[in-house]
C-alpha positions as CSV (number, residue, x, y, z in Angstrom):
1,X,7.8,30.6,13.9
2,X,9.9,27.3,14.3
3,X,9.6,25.4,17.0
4,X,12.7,23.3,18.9
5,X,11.9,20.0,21.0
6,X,14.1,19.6,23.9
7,X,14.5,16.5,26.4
8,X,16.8,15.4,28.6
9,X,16.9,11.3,29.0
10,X,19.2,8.9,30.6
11,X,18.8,5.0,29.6
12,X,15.6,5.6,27.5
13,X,15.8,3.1,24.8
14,X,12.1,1.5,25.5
15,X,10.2,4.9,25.9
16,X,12.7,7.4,23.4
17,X,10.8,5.9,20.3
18,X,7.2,6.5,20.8
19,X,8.5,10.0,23.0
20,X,10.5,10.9,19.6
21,X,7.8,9.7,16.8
22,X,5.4,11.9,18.3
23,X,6.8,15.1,17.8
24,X,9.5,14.7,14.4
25,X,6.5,15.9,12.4
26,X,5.0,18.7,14.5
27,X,8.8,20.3,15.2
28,X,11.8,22.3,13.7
29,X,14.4,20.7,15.5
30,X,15.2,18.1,18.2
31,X,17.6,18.7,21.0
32,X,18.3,15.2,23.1
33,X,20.6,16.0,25.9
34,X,21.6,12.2,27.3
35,X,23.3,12.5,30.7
36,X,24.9,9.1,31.0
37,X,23.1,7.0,29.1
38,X,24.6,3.1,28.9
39,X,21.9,1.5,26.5
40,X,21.1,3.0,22.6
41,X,19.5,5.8,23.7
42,X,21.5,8.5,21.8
43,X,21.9,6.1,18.9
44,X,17.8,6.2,18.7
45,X,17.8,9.7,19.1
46,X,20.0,10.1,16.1
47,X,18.3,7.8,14.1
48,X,15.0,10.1,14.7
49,X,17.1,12.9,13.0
50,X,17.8,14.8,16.4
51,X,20.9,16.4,17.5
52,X,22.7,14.4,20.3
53,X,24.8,16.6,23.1
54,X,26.0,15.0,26.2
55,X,25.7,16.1,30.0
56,X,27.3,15.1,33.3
57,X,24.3,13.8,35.4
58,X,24.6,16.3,38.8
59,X,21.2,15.3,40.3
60,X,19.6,18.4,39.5
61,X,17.0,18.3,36.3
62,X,17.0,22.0,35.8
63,X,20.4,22.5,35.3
64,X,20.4,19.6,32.7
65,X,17.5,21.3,31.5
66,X,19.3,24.7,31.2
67,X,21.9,23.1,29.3
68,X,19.8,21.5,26.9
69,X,18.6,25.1,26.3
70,X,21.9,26.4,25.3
71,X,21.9,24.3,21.6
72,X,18.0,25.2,20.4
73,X,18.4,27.4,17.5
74,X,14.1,27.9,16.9
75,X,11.7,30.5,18.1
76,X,10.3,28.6,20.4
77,X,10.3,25.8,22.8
78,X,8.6,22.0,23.7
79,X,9.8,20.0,26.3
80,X,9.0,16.7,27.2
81,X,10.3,13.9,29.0
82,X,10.8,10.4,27.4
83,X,7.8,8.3,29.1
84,X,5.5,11.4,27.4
85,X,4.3,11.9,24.1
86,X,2.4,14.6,22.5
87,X,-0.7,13.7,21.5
88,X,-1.7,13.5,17.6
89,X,-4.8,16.1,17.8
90,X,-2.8,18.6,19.6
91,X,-0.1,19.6,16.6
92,X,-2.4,22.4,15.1
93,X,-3.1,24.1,18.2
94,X,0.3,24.5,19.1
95,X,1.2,25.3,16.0
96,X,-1.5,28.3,15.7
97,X,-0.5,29.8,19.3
98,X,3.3,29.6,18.6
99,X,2.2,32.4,16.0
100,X,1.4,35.0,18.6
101,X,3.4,37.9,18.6
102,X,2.3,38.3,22.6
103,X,2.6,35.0,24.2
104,X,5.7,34.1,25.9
105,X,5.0,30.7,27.5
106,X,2.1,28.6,26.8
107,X,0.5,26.3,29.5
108,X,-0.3,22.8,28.3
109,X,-2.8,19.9,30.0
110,X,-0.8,16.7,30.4
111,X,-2.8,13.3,30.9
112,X,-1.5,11.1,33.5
113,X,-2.1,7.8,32.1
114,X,-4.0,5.3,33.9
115,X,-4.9,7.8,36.8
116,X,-8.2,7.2,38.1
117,X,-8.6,10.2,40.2
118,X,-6.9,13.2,39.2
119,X,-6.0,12.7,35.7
120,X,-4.9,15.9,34.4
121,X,-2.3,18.6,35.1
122,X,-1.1,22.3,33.5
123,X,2.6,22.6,32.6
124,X,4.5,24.9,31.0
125,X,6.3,23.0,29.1
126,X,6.0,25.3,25.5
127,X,7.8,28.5,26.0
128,X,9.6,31.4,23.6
129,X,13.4,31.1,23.0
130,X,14.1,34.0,25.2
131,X,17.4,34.5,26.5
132,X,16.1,34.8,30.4
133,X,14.2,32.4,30.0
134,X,15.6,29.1,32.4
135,X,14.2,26.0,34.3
136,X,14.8,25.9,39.0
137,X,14.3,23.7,41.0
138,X,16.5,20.7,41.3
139,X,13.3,18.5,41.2
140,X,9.9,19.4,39.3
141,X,12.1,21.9,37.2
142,X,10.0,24.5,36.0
143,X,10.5,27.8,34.1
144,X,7.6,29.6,35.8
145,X,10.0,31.9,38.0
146,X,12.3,33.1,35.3
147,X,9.5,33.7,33.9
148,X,7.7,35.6,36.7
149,X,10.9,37.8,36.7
150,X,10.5,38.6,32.7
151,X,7.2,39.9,33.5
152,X,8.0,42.5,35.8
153,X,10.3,44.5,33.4
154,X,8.9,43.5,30.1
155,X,4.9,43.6,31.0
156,X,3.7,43.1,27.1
157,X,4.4,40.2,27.3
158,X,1.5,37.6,28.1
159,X,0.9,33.6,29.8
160,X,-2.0,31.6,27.8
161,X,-3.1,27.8,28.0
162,X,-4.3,25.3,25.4
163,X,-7.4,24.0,27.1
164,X,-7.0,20.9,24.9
165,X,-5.0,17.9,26.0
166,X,-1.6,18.3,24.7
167,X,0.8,15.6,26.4
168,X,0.3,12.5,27.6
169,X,2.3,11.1,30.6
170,X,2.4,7.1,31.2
171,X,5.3,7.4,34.2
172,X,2.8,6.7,36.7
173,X,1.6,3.7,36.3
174,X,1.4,0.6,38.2
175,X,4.5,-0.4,39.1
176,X,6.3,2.4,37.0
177,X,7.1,4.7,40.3
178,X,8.8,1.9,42.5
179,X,10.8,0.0,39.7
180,X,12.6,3.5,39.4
181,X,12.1,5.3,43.0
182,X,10.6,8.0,42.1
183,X,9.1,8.9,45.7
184,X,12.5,8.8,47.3
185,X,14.4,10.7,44.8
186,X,12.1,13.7,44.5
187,X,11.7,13.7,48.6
188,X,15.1,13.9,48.7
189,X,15.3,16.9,46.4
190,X,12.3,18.6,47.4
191,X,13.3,18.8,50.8
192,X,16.6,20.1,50.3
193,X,15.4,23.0,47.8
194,X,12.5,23.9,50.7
195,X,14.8,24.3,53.4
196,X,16.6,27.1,51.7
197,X,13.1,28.5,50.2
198,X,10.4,27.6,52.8
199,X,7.5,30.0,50.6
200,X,7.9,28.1,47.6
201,X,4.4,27.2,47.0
202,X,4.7,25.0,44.6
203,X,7.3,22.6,46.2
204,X,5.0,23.2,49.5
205,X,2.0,21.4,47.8
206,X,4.6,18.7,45.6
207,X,6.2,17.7,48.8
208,X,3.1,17.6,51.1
209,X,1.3,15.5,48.5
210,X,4.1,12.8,48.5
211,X,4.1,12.7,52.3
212,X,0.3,12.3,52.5
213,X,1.2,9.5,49.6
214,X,3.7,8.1,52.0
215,X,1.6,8.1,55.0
216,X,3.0,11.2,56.9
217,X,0.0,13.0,57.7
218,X,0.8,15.4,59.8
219,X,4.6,16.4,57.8
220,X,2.2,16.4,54.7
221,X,-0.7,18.5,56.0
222,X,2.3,21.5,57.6
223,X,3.4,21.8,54.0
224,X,-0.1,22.2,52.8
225,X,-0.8,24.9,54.6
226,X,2.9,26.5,54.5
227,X,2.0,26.8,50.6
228,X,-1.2,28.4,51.4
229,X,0.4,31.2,53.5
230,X,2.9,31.5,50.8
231,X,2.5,35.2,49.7
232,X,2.5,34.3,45.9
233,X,0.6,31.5,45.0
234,X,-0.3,30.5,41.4
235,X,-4.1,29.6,41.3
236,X,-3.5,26.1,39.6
237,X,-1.2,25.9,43.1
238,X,-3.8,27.0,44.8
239,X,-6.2,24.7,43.5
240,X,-3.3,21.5,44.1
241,X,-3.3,22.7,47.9
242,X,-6.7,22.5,48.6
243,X,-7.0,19.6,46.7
244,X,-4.5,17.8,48.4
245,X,-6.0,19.2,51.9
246,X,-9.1,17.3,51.0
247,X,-7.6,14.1,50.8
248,X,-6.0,14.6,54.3
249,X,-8.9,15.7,56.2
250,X,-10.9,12.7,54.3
251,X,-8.6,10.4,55.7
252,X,-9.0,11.7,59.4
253,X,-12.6,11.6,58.9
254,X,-13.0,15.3,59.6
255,X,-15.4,15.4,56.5
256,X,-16.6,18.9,56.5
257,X,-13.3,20.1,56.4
258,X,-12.9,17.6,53.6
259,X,-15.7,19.5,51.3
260,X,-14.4,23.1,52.6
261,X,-11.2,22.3,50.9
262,X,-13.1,20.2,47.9
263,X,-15.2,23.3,47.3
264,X,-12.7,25.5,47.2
265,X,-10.7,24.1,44.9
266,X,-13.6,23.8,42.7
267,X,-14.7,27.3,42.6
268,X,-10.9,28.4,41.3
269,X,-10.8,29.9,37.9
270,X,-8.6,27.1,36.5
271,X,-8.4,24.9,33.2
272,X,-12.0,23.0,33.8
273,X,-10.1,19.5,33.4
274,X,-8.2,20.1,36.1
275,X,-10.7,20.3,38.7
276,X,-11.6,16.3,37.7
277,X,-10.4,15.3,41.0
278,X,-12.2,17.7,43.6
279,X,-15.6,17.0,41.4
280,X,-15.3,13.3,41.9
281,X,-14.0,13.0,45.6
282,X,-16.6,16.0,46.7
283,X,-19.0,13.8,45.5
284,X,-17.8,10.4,46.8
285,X,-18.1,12.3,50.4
286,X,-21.9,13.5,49.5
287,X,-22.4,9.6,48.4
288,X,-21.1,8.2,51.9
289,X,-23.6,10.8,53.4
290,X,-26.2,10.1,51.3
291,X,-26.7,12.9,49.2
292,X,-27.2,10.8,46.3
293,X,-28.6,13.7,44.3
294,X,-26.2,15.9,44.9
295,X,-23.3,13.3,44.5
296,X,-24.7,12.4,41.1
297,X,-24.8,16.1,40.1
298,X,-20.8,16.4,41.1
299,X,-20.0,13.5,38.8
300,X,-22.5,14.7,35.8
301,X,-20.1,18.0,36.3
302,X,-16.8,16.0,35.8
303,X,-18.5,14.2,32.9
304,X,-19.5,17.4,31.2
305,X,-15.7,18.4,31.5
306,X,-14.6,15.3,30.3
307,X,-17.1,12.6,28.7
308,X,-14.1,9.7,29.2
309,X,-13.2,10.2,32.6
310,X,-14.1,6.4,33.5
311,X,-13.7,6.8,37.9
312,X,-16.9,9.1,37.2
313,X,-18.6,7.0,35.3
314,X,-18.2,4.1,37.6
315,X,-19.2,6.2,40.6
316,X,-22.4,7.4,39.0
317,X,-23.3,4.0,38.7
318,X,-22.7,3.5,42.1
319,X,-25.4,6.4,43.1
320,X,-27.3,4.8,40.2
321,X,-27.6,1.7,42.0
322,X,-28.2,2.9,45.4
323,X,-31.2,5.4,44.1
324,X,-32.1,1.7,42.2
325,X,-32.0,2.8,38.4
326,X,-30.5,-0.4,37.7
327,X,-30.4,0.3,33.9
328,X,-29.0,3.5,33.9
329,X,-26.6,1.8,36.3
330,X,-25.8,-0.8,33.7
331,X,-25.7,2.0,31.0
332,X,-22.7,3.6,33.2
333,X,-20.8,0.8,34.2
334,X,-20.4,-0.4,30.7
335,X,-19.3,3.1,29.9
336,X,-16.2,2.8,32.3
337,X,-15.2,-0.5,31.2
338,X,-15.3,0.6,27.7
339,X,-13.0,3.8,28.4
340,X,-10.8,1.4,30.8
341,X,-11.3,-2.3,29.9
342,X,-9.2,-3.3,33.1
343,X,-11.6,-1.8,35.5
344,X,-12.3,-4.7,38.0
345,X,-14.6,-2.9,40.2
346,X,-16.9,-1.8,37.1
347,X,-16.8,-5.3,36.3
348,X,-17.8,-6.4,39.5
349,X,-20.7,-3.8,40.3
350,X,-21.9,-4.6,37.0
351,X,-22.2,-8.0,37.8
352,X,-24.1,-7.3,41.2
353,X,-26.6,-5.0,39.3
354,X,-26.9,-7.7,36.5
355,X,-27.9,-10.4,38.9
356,X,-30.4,-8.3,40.6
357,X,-32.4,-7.5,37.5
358,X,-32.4,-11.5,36.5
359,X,-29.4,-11.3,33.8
360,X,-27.6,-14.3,35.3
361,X,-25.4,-15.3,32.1
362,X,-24.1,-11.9,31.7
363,X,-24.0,-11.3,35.4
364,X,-21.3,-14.0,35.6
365,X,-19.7,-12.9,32.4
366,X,-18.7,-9.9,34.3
367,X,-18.1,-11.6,37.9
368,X,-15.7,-13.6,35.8
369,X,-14.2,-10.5,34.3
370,X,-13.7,-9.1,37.6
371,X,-12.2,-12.2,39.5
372,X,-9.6,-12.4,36.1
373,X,-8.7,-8.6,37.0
374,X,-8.5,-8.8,40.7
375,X,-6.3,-11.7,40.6
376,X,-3.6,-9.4,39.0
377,X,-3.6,-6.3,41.1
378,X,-6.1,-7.6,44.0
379,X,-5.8,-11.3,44.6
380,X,-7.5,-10.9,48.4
381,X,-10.5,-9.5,46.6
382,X,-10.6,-11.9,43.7
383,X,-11.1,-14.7,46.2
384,X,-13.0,-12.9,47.9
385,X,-15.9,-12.5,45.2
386,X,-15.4,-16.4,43.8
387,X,-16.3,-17.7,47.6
388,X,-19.0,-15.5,47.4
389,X,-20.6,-17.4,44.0
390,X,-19.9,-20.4,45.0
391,X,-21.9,-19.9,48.2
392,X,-24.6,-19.2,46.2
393,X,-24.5,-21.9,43.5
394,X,-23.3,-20.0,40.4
395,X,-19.4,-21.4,40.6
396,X,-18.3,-24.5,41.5
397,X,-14.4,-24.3,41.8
């Protein structure tokens, strides 16, 4: 079976290489569709081997998408976007499924790169060259629904997901969504899809997620449960409106409803990884409780799932310290600072925990950390924590 890589890119110069180097050995073919590019984005692409066409930029991603679609010659289908790559254990696995006489799309995990609390997501991003086969939606283009619509006239056919993690996303970090307003492009589209289909789940629990991000509770919390009444809803969906209906009851304090939506969302029969986030928030609830055993046990869960997730790590430490198993504490901090060396609060905690069990050097080896990382991101706290040492006598600037 050969396989095609597809992408769409505009201006992509500084991602396009790493995008590009990650799949030339794993594919057939590469498809770059540039839609108005003004830097060397389609001379990159060209130098990667790939075959450049050119699109009209209409401000509507599946329709550029579509047209990418019309110039892959291969069996099959991978699309990314340019700040994603695939990741370099992943080629044998796709490579294996593509051979399926059965499967006509292939879910995939994508990594969101520096996300603390919910790091992973399924997308169907690896699909059969079928001729119905097309992305919708203006924004968050998918081919799920064209796909839906295959299935009901050719039923052989069958949906499967690599459980491993196939793509890696760095678009959302620090800094990364204001420099190129994100939020207020995909509201815009978002809402103007959902007002002409108001039981699109999907869009229902995109669209209330960015409001909650935005700080409209209430818009946010409507759409939430507009997707849950939705009378289709695809159980990774599912789990994304619950999820999300977590966060906005945590945030009005209305904390049982908070774990009603958390546990929900855990008992779904989804992709394990996915679930990261309700396992670590339903047990930062049971922490501010105190239900320290059975916050720990949430976070042991998430760490079974997924031994580097580093917010789980840190937050075990945290019960760790409270129940006052200060080496096990240690044990955990030092684990999330070694999966995320920028992690200021591990730093910090670890410092505190240090200095109660007499390790002054190191303890201020990691304050130091801490105050360094702080300043960048958190300059408030940074001071805050240097006036606290030097009312005690360990700094004296």
């Amino acid at each position: 079976m050969s396989l095609t890589f597809c992408i769409i890119v505009k201006n992509e110069e500084k991602n396009l290489p790493r995008c590009l180097t990650s799949v030339k050995n794993v594919v057939d073919e590469m498809v770059v569709l540039d839609t108005g590019s003004s830097d060397r984005t389609p001379e990159i692409a060209l130098e990667f081997g790939a075959k450049v066409h050119y699109f009209e930029w209409c401000n509507d991603f599946a329709a550029a998408r579509n047209e990418s679609l019309k110039y892959v010659t291969g069996d099959w289908v991978l699309v990314l976007d340019a700040d994603e790559f695939l990741s370099p254990e992943i080629a044998p696995y796709i490579k294996e499924a593509i051979k399926s006489d059965r499967h006509i799309l292939i879910n995939l995990v994508r990594q969101e790169i520096g996300a603390q609390q919910s790091p992973y997501s399924l997308v169907s991003r690896l699909f059969r060259n079928h001729p119905d086969i097309k992305f919708s939606r203006p924004y968050h283009a998918i081919v799920d629904d064209s796909i839906t619509e295959i299935l009901t006239t050719e039923s052989h056919w069958q949906i499967a997901s690599l459980p491993e993690i196939a793509i890696l996303h760095a678009g959302y970090q620090k800094g990364e969504i204001a420099s190129k307003n994100k939020l207020q492009r995909a509201q815009a589209a978002m809402e103007s899809f959902l007002s002409n289909h108001p039981d699109d789940a999907y869009v229902c629990s995109k669209l209330g997620a960015l409001y909650l991000e935005i700080g409209e509770m209430h818009k946010g919390m409507e759409l939430l449960f507009q997707g849950l009444r939705s009378p289709q809803v695809d159980k990774a969906v599912l789990y994304e409106l619950h999820y999300h209906l977590g966060i906005a009851y945590r945030q009005k304090q209305e904390i049982e409803m908070a774990k009603t939506h958390y546990q929900i969302a855990i008992e779904l029969d989804i992709v394990p990884k996915l679930k990261l986030g309700a396992y670590n928030n339903l047990g930062s609830l049971l922490k501010e409780e105190g239900n320290l055993r059975d916050a720990k046990i949430n976070y042991e869960i998430a760490l079974q799932i997924d031994p580097d997730f580093a917010v789980a790590h840190y937050n075990r430490g945290m019960v760790l310290k409270e129940i006052g198993w200060f080496t096990e504490a240690i044990a955990s901090y030092e684990r999330a600072i070694q999966i995320n060396p920028d992690y200021a609060e591990a730093y910090q905690n670890l410092g505190v925990v240090l200095l109660k069990v007499g390790n002054v050097s190191e303890s201020l080896e990691a304050f130091q950390k801490a105050i360094g990382l702080h300043e960048k991101y958190n300059p408030t706290e940074g001071k805050r924590i240097r006036q606290v040492l030097q009312s005690m006598g360990f700094l004296t600037y």
